[in-house]
N, C-alpha and C positions, 0 to 999 in steps of 0.2 A: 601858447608856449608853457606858461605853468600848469595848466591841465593834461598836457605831455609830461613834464615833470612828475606831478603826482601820480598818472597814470603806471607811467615806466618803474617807479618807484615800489607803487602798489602790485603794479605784475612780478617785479623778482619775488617776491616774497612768495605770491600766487604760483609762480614755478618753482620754489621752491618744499611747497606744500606737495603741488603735484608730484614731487621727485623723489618725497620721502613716502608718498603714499605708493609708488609707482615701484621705488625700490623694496618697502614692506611686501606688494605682492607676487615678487621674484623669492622671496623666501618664504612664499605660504606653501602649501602642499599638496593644495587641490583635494580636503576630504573636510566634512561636515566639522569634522571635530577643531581643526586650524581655523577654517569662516567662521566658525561660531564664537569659540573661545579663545584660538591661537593657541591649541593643545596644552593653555594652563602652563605659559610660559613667562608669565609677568610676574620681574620683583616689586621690594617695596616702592621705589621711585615711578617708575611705572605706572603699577597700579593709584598710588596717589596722586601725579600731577595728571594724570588721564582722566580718572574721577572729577577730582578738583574742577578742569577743565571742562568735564562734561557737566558737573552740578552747576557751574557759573552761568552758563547759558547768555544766551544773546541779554539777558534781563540785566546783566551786569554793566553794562556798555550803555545801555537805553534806556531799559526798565527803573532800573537800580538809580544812575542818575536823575530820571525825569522825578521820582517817588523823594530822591533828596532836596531837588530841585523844588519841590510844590509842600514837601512838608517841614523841614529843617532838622533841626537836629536832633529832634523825636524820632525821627527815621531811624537812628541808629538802634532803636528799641528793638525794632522788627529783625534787625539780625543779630542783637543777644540775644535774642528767644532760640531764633533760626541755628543761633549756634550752640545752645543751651539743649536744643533738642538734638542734633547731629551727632553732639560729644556723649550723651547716652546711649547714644544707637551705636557708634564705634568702639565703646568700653563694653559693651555686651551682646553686641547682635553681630557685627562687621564679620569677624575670623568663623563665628560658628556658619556663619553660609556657606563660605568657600570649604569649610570642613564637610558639612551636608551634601553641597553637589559632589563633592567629591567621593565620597559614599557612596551615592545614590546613582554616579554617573549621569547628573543633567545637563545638559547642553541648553537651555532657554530657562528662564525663569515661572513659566506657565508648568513647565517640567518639573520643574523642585517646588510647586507646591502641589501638583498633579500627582506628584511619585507620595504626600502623604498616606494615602489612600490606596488599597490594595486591590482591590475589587475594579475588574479594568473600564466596565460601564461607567463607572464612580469616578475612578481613576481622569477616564475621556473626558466627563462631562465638567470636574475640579477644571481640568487643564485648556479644555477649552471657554469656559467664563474666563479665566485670567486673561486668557489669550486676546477676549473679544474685548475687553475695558482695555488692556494693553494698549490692543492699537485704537481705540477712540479716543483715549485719553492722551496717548503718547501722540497720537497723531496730530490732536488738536497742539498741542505743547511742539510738535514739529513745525507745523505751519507758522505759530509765535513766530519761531526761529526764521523761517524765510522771511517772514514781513518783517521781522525786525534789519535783516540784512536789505532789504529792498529801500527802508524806510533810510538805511544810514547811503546807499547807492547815491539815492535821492536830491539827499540832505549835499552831497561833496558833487556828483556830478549831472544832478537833477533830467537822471532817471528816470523813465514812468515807472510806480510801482511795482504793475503788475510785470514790465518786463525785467526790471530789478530782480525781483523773486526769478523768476526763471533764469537769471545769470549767474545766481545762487547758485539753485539746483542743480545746475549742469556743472559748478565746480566740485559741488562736494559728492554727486555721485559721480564724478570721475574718475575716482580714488576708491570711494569703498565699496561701490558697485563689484569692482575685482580683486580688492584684497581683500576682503571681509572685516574681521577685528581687529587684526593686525595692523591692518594700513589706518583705522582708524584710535587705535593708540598710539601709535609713532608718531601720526601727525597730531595727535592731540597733546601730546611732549612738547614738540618743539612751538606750536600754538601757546602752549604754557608758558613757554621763557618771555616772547612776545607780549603776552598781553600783562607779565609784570613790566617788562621792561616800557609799555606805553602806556598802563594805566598811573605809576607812580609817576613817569615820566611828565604827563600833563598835570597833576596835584603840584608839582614841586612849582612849574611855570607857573600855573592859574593862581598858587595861593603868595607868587611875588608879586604877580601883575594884581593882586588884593590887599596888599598892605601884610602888615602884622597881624600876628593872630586877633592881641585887644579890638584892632582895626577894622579887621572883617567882624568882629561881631558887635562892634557897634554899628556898621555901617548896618549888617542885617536887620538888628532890632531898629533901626531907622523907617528901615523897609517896611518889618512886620515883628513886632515884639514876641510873638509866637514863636518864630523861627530861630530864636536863642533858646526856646525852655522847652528842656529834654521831655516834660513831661507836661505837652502839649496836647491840650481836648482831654484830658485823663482824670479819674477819680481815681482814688485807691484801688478802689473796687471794679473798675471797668481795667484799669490796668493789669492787675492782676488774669480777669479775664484773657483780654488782648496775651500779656506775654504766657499764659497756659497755652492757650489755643495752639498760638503759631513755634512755640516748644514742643507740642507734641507734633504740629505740622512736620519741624525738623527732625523728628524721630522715623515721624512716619515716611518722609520725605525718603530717608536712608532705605525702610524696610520694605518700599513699593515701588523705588522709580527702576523699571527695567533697564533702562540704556546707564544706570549709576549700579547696579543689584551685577550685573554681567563681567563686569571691570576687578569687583569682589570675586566671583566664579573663576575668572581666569589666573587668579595668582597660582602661584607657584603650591603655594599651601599656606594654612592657616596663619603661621608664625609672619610670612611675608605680611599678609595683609593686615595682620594687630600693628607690626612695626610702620603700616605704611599713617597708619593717623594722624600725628603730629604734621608731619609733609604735608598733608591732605589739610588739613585744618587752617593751618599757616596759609598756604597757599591762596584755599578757597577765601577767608574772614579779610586777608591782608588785602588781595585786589577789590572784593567787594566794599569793605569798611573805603578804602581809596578813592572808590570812583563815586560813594555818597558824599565823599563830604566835597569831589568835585562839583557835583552835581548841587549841593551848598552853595557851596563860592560863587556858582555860574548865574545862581540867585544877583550877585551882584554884577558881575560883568557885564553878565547879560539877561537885564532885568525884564525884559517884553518877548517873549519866545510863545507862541502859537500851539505849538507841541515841545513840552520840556524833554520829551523821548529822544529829542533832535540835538541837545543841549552840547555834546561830546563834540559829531560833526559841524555844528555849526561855530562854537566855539575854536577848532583847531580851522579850517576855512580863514576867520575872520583874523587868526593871530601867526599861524606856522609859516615858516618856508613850505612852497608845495611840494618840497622832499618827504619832509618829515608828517606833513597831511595825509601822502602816499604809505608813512609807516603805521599813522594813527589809524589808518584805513584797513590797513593787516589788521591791526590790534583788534577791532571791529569783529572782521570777517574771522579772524584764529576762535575769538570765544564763543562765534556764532554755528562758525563750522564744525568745531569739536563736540558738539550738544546736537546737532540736528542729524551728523550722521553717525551718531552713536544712537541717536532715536529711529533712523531710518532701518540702521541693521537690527534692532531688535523686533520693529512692527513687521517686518519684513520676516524674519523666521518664524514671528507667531503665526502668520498671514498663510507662510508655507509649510511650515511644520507642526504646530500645534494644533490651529484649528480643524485639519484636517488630516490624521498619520495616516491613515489607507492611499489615500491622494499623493500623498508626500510621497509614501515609499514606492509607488509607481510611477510617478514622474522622478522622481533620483536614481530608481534603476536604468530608466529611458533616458535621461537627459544630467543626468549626475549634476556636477556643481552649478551647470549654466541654469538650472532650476530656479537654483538660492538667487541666484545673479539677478535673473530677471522676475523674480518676484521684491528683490530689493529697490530694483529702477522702475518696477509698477507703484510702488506704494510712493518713490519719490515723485511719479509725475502726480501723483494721486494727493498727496500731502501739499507742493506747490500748487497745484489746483485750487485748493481748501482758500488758500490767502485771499483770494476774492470774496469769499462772502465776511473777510475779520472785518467788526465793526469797534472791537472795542480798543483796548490798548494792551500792549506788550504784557506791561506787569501785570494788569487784571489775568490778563488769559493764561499767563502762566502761574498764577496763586490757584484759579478753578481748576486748570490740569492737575498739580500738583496734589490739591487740597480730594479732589477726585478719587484717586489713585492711593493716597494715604489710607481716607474712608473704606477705600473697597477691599484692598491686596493687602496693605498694612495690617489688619487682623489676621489676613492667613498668614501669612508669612511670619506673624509672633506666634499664632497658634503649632506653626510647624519645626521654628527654632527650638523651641521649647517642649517640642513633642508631645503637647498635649495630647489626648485621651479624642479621639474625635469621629465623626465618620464621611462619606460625600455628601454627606446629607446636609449633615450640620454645617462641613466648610462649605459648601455652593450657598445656604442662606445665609451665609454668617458674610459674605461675600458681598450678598444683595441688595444682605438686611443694611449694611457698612455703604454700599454705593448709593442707594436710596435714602439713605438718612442723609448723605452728604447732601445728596441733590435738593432736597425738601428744607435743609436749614440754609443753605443759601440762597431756595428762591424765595423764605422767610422773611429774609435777610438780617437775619441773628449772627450771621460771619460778621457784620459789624461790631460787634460785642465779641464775639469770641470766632477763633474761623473751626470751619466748619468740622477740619481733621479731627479736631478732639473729643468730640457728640458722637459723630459716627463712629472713629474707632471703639467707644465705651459704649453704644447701644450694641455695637456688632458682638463684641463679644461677651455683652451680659445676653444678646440671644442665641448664642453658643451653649453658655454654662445653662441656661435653663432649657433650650433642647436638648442638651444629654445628660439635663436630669430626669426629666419628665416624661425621657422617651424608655417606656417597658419595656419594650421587645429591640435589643440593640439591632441595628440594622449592621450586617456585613463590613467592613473597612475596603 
């Protein structure tokens, strides 16, 4: 009977998603430019709680806790950095995108660093590298997303994983499969209200059911006297390190992740999206900072956990009504689902339209929007697929996506804000040289010292400025 409860509980919500995604695409338009972008119709609210939503990702709920959970309140470190880097990226990089595409008329982000470049062999070759780290990287950071929703199924109605992930998939391509961006910002709105109203929701109970503040934190240093001192395993000097790295992670984090880079493209215009920051900021820092220091507390509650990633459902199980289990359950699935198919529709147009424009524009003549459609539900079966071989855990796999994608796209995308001086030549190594470094200093494993975004965005583009110095003979744009 209470797994009826939470069940029934869990699906309004579930139909309620479907009906704002189902309502968004009765007002799409059926042309490249609404799936893509929603013809650049988002204000600031929009644009911010959508982002907000899509940057949180399932790591917030899972990740995020489990990492609060194992390290204490050192933790908190990892997102003043993360937000020390974000806040640079929005004060000077944010509106000039959405000014750029807009220029440039791009529709994918492989586009607007492909359109630096004039020269259309040059042009192809910029747009297709993006395209191809897009979806490995994105894709890998998708699959996160299903096992982490498989991983919370599990945890509340002990689900097998692998069919968990597939209950996943078929919810959230049920929706953006056929609106495109639309339907996956609308329903990433109301995902939003959600996952504040159940993240601060379980902080307020967990930290009564822990005593007073004084309370909780002696009970923790009880525990482990590490997990009170904010600067926990840390020298000066490694600290330092630590909050560079993952500072420039959040910079790069802003100027590389497609399915957060697309949400910027589609505002309205520039002005929309400098005002949407603050919203975006608040939103993103308020649930994240909320569910670490749940993920603290749970330290005490619940002191013997197997997998800390489970911390969220197994806490709400052992303490809710299974009403409100069924709401924490939304809460869950809103920040998982707003990240995963906002990743699925961007791998998905690189898949169909960048990697290949010859292909593209013959199959859109032939088969118009139902193209995009079923290259969007190829890459989801293709992405739930992937979840079988995760071995590691949530937040790792999504710091290497992350940290990936900084290293590689994150220099192009500074080099093309900024208009630097460049040509195909230099952005494709500058690209390479940025993905390669990333890869080689973390299988180093010097990301423990510093992670890895910061090396490779700075070797990428010190071997930018000495390929067009060195280079005699300018090659073509």
């Amino acid at each position: 009977m209470e797994s009826l409860i939470t069940f029934i509980s869990f699906g309004f919500f579930l139909i309620m998603f479907l009906w704002v995604g189902a309502l968004a695409a009765k007002f799409s338009e059926n042309t490249d430019s609404d799936y893509l972008l929603a013809n650049r119709a988002f204000g600031k609210y929009f644009i911010a709680l959508s982002a907000g939503a899509t940057a949180n990702s399932g790591y917030v709920m899972t990740g995020i806790v489990g990492f609060g959970y194992s390290k204490g309140i050192s933790a908190l470190l990892f997102l003043l950095a993360f937000f020390l880097g974000e806040l640079i990226f929005w004060n000077f990089f944010a509106d000039k995108i959405n000014k750029i595409s807009l220029e440039q008329g791009s529709q994918t982000v492989p586009e607007l660093v492909g359109a630096t470049v004039q020269k259309p062999q040059g042009k192809k070759l910029v747009t297709s590298i993006v395209a191809l780290i897009s979806i490995v990287f994105v894709g890998v950071y998708t699959a996160a997303q299903f096992y982490a929703s498989a991983k919370i199924l599990n945890a509340f109605f002990g689900i097998n994983l692998k069919i968990g992930a597939v209950i996943s998939a078929v919810l959230i391509l049920a929706y953006c499969v056929k609106g495109g961006l639309r339907a996956s910002v609308w329903t990433d709105v109301v995902q939003a209200i959600v996952v504040i109203f159940v993240s601060f929701g379980v902080l307020i109970v967990s930290t009564i059911a822990a005593g007073s503040i004084p309370e909780i934190a002696t009970k923790l240093y009880s525990i482990d006297p590490e997990l009170t001192n904010i600067f926990s395993g840390f020298t000066w000097w490694t600290l330092i390190a630590y909050m560079s790295g993952f500072a420039f992670a959040g910079m790069g984090f802003g100027l590389s992740q497609p399915q957060y880079l697309v949400r910027l493209m589609a505002g309205r215009n520039p002005n929309e999206v400098r005002q949407a920051k603050w919203i975006y900021l608040f939103f993103g820092y308020s649930t994240s900072i909320v569910m670490l220091l749940f993920g603290v507390i749970c330290r005490i509650l619940i002191p013997e956990i197997n997998d800390p990633e489970q911390a969220l459902p197994l806490y709400a199980v052992q303490n809710f009504h299974p009403f409100f289990i069924g709401v924490v359950l939304a809460g869950v699935f809103s920040i998982i689902a707003s990240t995963a198919d906002s990743q699925i529709l961007v791998c998905s147009s690189a898949l169909a339209k960048d990697i290949s424009p010859a292909l593209y524009r013959r199959m859109s003549a032939k088969y118009g929007l139902k193209y995009h459609q079923f290259m969007t539900l190829l890459f989801g079966i293709i992405a739930v697929s992937a979840t079988n071989f995760i071995t590691s855990t949530i937040f790792s796999l999504i710091i290497f996506s992350t940290a990936g994608l900084a290293g590689s796209i994150s220099p192009a995308m500074f080099i093309t804000i900024l208009k630097i001086r460049t040509n195909y030549v230099a952005l494709s190594g500058t690209i390479l040289v940025g993905l390669v470094s990333s890869i080689i200093w973390r299988f180093l494993e010097y990301n423990q010292l510093i992670n890895e975004a910061l090396p490779a965005f700075l070797i990428a583009l010190l071997f930018h400025e000495i390929f067009m110095r060195i280079r005699k003979e300018e090659i073509s744009v």
